[in-house]
N, C-alpha and C positions, 0 to 999 in steps of 0.2 A: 746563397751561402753568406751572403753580405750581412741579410739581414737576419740571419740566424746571430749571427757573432754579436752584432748589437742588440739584440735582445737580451742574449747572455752577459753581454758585458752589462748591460743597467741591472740582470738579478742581481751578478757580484757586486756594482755598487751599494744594490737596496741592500742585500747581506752585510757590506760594512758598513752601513751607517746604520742599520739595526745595531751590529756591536757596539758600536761608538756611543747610539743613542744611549742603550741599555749600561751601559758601562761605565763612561766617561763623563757625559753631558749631566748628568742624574747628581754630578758633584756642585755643576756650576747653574745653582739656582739663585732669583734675585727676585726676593718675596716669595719662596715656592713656585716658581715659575721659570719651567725651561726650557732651553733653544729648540724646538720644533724640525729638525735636519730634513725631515718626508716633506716637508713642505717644501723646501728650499728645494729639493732635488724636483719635486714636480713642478716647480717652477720653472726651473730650466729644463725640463723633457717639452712640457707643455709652450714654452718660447722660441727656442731650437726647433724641435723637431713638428710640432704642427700640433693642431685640436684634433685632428684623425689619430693621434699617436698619442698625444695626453690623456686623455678621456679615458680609452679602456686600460690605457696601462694606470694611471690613477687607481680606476677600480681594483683593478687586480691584486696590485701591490697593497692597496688599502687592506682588503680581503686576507689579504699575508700574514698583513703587520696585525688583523685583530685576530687571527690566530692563534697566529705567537704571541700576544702578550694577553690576549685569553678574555680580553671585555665581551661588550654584546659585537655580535657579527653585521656590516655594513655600516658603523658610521663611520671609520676611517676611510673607508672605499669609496663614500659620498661624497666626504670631505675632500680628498686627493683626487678624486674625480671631478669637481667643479675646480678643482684648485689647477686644475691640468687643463682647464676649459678658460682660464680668463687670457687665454694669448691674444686675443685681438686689445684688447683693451693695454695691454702691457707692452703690448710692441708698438702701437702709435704714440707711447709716452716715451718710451725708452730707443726704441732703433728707430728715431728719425735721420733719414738720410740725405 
């Protein structure tokens, strides 16, 4: 039950930072170049919650995201799938205890 709800709660985040991306961020470009929010979010899924849990959710949501905005299918998914994989590296930089 637990981890049903957290599952669900990160679609509804990916769904609003889809909105936001697609909406908001699309204003605040500097050079043509804008804030990346999928990244950010698999960043902290892939820090938090482990490489067991970055990795496929990475893909999946990548998979989503090039659905919906309709490019070629798998580079986002590749993309947010390594990008959910560099938790070792990030956490011996950042959570030293």
């Amino acid at each position: 039950m637990k981890k049903t709800i957290i599952i669900t709660s990160m679609i509804i985040v990916f769904l609003m930072l889809y909105f936001l991306q697609t909406n908001f961020f699309n204003w605040f470009t500097i050079n043509k170049i804008s804030p990346n929010l999928f990244i950010i979010f698999m960043l902290f899924i892939g820090l938090f919650a482990g490489k067991r849990v970055g990795i496929p959710l990475g893909i999946s949501l990548g998979i989503m995201l090039d659905f919906f905005i309709g490019k070629k299918i798998g580079i986002s998914g590749i993309m947010l799938g390594i990008v959910g994989a560099v938790r070792r590296n990030f956490k011996q930089k950042f959570l030293k205890r």
